[in-house]
C-alpha positions in Angstrom: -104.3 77.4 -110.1 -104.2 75.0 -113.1 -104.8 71.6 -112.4 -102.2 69.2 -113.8 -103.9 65.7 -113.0 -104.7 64.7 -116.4 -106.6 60.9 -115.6 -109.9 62.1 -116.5 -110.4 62.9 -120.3 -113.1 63.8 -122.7 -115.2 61.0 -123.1 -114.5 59.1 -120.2 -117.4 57.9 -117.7 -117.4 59.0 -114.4 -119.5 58.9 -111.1 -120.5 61.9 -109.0 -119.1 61.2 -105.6 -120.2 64.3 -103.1 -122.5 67.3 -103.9 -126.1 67.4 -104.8 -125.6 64.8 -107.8 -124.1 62.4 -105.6 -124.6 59.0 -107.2 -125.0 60.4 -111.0 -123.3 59.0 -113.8 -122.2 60.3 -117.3 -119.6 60.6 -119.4 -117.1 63.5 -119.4 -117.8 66.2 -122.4 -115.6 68.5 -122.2 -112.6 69.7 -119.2 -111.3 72.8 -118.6 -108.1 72.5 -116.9 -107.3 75.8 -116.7 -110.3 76.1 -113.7 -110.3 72.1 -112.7 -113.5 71.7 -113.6 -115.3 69.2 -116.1 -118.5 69.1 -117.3 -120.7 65.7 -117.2 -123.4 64.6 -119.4 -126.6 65.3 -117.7 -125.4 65.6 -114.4 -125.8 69.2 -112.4 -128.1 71.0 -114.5 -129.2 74.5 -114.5 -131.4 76.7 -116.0 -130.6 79.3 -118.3 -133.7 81.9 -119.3 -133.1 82.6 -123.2 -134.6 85.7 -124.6 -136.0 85.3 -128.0 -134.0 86.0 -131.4 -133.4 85.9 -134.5 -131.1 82.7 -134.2 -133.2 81.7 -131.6 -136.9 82.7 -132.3 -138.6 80.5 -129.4 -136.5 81.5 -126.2 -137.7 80.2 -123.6 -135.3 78.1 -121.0 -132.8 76.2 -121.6 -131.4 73.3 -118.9 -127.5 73.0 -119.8 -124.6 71.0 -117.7 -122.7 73.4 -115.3 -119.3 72.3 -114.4 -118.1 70.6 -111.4 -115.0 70.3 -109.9 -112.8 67.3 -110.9 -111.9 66.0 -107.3 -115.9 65.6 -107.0 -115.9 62.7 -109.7 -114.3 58.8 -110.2 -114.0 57.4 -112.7 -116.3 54.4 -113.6 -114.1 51.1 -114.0 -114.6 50.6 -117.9 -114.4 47.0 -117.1 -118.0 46.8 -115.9 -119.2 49.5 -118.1 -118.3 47.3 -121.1 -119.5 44.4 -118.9 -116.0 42.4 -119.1 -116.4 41.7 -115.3 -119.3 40.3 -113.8 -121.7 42.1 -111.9 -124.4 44.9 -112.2 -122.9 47.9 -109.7 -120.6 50.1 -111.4 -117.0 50.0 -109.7 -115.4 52.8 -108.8 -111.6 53.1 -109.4 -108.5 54.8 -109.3 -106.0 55.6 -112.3 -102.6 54.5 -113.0 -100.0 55.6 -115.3 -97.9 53.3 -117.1 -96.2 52.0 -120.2 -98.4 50.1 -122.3 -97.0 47.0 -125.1 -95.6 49.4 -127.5 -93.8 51.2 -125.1 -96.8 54.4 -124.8 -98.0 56.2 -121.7 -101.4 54.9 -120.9 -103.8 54.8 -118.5 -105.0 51.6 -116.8 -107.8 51.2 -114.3 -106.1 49.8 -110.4 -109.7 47.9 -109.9 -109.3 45.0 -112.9 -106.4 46.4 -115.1 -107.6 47.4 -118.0 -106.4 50.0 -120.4 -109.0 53.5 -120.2 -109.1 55.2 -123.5 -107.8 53.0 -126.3 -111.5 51.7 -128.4 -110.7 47.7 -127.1 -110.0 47.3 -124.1 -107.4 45.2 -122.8 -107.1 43.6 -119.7 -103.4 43.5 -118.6 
């Protein structure tokens, strides 16, 4: 079943919320929608044994991100992340779809307003 929530992107920073990492942030590098899973920077690492060769003459293992499920994350409010609002705990928050000023789909946070995923962020 492909999973048709879009609200959490590449490069977005998110917050483990149930599962062994519960409580681990990172930002989002890559989703596969196809499986609704996404795969966080440091965050639910395993270990991969690499046999020696020619590209890669060492071997040895290798600790790499393996995916979790997207309903397991939230997103960060980018608010505090870019320390716009006071305080040191990270905020979760929920994501709403609207028009922005020119008329654009966005994506704003619910917590404090802001817009997720344009590079300044705008509190609305």
């Amino acid at each position: 079943m492909q999973w048709k929530n879009k609200k959490i992107r590449s490069g977005d920073f998110v917050s483990v919320i149930c599962g062994d990492a519960k409580g681990s942030y990172g930002r989002v590098l890559r989703v596969d929608r196809e499986r609704s899973r996404i795969f966080v920077e440091g965050v639910n690492l395993c270990s991969k044994h690499v046999k020696p060769s020619v590209k890669d003459p060492d071997g040895g293992i290798r600790r790499t991100e393996a995916s979790l499920h997207v309903s397991n994350v939230m997103l960060v409010d980018p608010a505090v992340v870019h320390d716009q609002v006071e305080g040191s705990r990270k905020q979760l928050t929920r994501v709403k779809i609207g028009l922005g000023s020119d008329g654009r789909r966005v994506r704003f946070a619910k917590r404090s307003g802001v817009v997720i995923g344009e590079k300044k962020n705008v509190v609305v």
